[in-house]
N, C-alpha and C positions, 0 to 999 in steps of 0.2 A: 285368859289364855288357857287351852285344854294342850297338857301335854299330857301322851302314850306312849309308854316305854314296853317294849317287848323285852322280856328278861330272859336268861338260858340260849341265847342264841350262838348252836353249840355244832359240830358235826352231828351228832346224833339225834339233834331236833331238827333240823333243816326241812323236812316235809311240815312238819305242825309250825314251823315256822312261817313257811310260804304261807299256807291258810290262813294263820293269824294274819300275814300282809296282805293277802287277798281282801279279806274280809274288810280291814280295815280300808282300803282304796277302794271298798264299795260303799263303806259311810261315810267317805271322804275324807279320811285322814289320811294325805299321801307322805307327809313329813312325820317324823317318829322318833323316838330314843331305844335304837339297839342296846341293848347290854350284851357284850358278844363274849363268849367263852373261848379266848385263843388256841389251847392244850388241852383238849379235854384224852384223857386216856383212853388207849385203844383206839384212837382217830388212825385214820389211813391216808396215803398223802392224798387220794381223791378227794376225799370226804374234806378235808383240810383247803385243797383248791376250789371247794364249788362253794364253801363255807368264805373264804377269800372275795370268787367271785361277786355272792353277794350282799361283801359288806362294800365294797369298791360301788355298786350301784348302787345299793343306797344313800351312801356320802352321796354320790353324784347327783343325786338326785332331791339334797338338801335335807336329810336323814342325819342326826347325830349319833353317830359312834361313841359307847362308853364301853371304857375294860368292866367284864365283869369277874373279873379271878385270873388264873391262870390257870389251874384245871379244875376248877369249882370242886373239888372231893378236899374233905379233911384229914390233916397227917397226922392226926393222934389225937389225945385227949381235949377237949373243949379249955380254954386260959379264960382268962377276964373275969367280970364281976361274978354272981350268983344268977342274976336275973340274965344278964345273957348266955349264961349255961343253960339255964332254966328250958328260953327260948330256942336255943341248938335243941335241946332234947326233946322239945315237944312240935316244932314247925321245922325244922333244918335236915332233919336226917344225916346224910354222910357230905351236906354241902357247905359246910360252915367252914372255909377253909382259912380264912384269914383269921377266925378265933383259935385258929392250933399253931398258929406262924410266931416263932420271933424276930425281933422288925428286922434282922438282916436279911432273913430269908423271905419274907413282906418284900423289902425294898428292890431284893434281885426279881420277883415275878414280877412286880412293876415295870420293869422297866425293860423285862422279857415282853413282858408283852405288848406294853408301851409299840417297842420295835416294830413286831409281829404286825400289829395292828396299820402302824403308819406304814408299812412294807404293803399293806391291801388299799394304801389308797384314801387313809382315814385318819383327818386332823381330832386326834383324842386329849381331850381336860380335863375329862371327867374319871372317876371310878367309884364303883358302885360293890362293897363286899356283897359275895353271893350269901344269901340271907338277908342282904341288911345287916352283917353281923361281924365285929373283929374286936381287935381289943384299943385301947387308945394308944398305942404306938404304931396303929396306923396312919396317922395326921403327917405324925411327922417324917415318916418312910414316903410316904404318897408326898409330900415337899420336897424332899429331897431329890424324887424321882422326877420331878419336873410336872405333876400335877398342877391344877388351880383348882379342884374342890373336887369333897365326895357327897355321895350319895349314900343318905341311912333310910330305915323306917321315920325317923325326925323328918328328913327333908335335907336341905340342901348347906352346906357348910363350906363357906368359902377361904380355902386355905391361904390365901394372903392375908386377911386380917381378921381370920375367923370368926368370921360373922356368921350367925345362921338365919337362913329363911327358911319356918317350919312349913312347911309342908305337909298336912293330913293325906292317905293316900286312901282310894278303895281300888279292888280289883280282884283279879282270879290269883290263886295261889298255885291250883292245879295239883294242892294236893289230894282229893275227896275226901270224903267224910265229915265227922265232926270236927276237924281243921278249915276245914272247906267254910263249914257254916258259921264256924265261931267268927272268920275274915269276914265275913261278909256280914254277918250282924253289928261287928266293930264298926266297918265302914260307914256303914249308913245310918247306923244308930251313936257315933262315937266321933268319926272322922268327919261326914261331912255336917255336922255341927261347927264343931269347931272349923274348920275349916273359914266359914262366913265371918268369922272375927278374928283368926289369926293371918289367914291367906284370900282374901276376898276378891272373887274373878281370877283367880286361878286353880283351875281343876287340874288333880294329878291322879294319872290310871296307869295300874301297871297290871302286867295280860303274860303268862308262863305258859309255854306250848303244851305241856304235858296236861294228854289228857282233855285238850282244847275243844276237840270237834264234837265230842260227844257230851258236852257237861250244860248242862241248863245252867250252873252259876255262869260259866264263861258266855254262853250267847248271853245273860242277862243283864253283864258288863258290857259286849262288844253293843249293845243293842241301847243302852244310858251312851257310850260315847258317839253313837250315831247323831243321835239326839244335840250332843251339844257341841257337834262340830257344825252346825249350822248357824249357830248362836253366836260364833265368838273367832277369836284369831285362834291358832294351830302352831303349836311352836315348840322349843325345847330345853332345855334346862339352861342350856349355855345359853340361849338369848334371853331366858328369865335373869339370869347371874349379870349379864352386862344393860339391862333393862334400865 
């Protein structure tokens, strides 16, 4: 199974987002995993409506909707272990917003935006911290909200009986540089190893609009999942979880 999740999909990405779905419905991945940002600040209510519009045709069009935050920006100092401060301060920038939350304030954006989401038209299970990154009393804020599993850099954790399915992932970061390269040498030198003995016949790509059209890493990713949407089924987290 190759699932592609487009992450950041925000008011403010909306163009580099279309491209990233253009592109992709030209390699023939018409089913996807949105990670959609409901609140981003400074959204305007257009920007907010046409970011609405569409998540509603993508669901409709058998596209999985996953919360990805509530407005991806962080409200203060980085919480949790050392290594996931570590990783806030060197790949996250100001997005690590569920590493600065305590679970009561976790629990209300959940379920703000739970709302928001199914208000566009989008049966939502999933949630995915932006980064990849929160502290572990997200588990149990995201159950309480009425979740069945989130989304890390691990892969997949299923909040009923917490089980995990690791999941290796490669993809665009979108953020350049030597961030840029370090991802992409992990993946392919790191991830899709492991990958054939933890997760075998299931590829996971994940694709960030920022910075999308012009970055030779991203066409080198969009250009590998061309390649093996030919090869195999096309699907998405929630049909891997009930698989």
């Amino acid at each position: 199974m190759l699932i592609v999740a487009v992450h950041d999909v925000a008011p403010s990405t909306l163009d580099d987002v279309r491209w990233l779905l253009s592109r992709l419905d030209a390699a023939g991945v018409q089913r996807r995993v949105l990670k959609v940002v409901p609140a981003e600040p400074d959204a305007s209510p257009t920007q907010l409506d046409e970011l609405g519009d569409l998540v509603a045709r993508e669901a409709a069009l058998g596209s999985e909707v996953v919360l990805h935050g509530w407005s991806h920006r962080a409200e203060g100092p980085p919480r949790g272990s050392a290594v996931a401060r570590l990783r806030a301060r060197h790949f996250a920038g100001t997005s690590a917003e569920f590493l600065t939350l305590p679970a009561v304030e976790m629990e209300r954006r959940l379920r703000e935006g739970l709302a928001r989401l199914t208000g566009w038209g989008a049966a939502v299970s999933g949630f995915c911290p932006p980064a990849w990154l929160a502290t572990p009393e997200l588990a149990p804020a995201a159950r309480r909200a009425g979740l069945r599993y989130l989304l890390t850099l691990r892969g997949l954790r299923d909040l009923a009986d917490g089980r995990w399915l690791t999941l290796p992932p490669i993809g665009y970061m979108g953020v350049g540089g030597l961030e840029e390269s370090l991802v992409a040498v992990g993946g392919w030198l790191v991830s899709q190893p492991l990958r054939l003995v933890v997760a075998p016949g299931v590829h996971r790509v994940f694709l960030h609009p920022q910075g999308a059209r012009s970055s030779r890493s991203c066409t080198r990713v969009l250009d590998h999942v061309a390649s093996l949407a030919g090869t195999g089924s096309i699907g998405t987290y929630r049909e891997l979880l009930h698989a």
